[in-house]
C-alpha positions as CSV (number, residue, x, y, z in Angstrom):
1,X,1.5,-15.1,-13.2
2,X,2.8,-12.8,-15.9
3,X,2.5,-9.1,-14.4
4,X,2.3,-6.4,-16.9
5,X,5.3,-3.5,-16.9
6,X,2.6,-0.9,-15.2
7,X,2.5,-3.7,-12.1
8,X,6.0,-4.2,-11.6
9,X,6.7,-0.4,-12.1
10,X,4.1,0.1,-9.4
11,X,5.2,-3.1,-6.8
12,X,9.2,-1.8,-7.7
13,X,7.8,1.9,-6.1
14,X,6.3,0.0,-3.2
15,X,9.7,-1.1,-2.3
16,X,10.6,2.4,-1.5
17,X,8.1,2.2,1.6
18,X,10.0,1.9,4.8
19,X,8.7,0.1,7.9
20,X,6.4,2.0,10.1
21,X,4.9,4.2,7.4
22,X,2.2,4.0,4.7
23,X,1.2,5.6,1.3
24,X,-2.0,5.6,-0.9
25,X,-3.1,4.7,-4.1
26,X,-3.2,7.7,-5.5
27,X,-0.1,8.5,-3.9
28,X,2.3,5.4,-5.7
29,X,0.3,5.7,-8.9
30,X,1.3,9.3,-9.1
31,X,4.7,7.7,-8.4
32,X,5.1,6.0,-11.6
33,X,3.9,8.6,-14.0
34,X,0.3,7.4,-13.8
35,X,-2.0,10.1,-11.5
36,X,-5.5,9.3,-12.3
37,X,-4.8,5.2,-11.9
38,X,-5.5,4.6,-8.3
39,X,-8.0,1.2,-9.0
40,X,-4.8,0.0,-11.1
41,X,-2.5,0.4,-8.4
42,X,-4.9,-1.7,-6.2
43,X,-5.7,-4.8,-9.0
44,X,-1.8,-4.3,-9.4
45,X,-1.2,-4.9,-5.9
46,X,-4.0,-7.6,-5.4
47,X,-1.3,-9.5,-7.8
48,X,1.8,-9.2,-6.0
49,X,3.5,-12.5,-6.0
50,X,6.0,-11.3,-3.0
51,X,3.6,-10.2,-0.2
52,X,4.5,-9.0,2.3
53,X,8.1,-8.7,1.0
54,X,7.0,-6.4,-1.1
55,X,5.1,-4.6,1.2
56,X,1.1,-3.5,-0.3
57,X,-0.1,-3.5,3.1
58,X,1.9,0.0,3.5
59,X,-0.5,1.0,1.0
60,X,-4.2,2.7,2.2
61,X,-7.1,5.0,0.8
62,X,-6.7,8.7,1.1
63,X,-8.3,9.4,4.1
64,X,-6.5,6.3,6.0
65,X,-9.2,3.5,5.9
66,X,-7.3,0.6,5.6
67,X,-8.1,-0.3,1.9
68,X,-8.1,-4.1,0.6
69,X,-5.8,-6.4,1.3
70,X,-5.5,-10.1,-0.4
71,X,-4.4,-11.9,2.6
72,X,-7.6,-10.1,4.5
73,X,-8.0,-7.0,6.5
74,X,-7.4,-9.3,10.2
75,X,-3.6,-9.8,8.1
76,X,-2.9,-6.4,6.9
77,X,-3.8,-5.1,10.7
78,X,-1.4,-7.3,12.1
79,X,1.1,-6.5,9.5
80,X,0.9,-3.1,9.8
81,X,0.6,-3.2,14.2
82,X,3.7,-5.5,13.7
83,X,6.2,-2.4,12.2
84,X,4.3,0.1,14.8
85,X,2.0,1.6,12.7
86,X,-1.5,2.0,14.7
87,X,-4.8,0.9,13.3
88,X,-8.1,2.4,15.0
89,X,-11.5,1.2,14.1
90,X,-10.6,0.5,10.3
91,X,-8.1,3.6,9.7
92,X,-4.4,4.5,10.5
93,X,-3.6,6.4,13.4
94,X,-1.6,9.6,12.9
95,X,-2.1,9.0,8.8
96,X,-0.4,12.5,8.4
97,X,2.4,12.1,10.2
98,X,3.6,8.6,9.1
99,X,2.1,9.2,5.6
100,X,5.3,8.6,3.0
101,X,5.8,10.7,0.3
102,X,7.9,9.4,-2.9
């Protein structure tokens, strides 16, 4: 799959994400110059050929629900419990404090 220079800008940024801490849409499209292109970051991520290497599960809706996820949200849960990150009845637990700002 060819990916556009917008997506690999925006999965590049999403390898800036440590372990243990998410971002938002909003959040990595403001990253790469591009504020007002959340949805993109999301169809961008849906595409990414190197999950979960290239980690979009780190990535959640503003208010920490969990957000989409192309391997399913039962995956991104365990992805996301795996590096210690807490997941409570479809959102992040403590969003503002392990929220990642670029």
């Amino acid at each position: 799959m060819k990916l556009t220079e917008f997506e690999l800008k925006v999965l590049n940024k999403l390898k800036h994400v440590p372990r243990g801490r998410v971002t938002t849409y909003g959040a990595l499209a403001r990253s790469v110059g591009r504020p007002g292109a959340a949805r993109a970051v999301g169809n961008a991520l849906n595409k990414n050929p190197d999950a979960p290497i290239t980690p979009c599960h780190r990535v959640v809706y503003s208010d920490g629900r969990l957000g989409g996820y192309a391997g399913g949200a039962e995956k991104k849960i365990g992805l996301l419990k795996g590096e210690g990150v807490g997941v409570k009845n479809g959102r992040i637990v403590d969003f503002k404090k392990i929220f990642y700002r670029f």
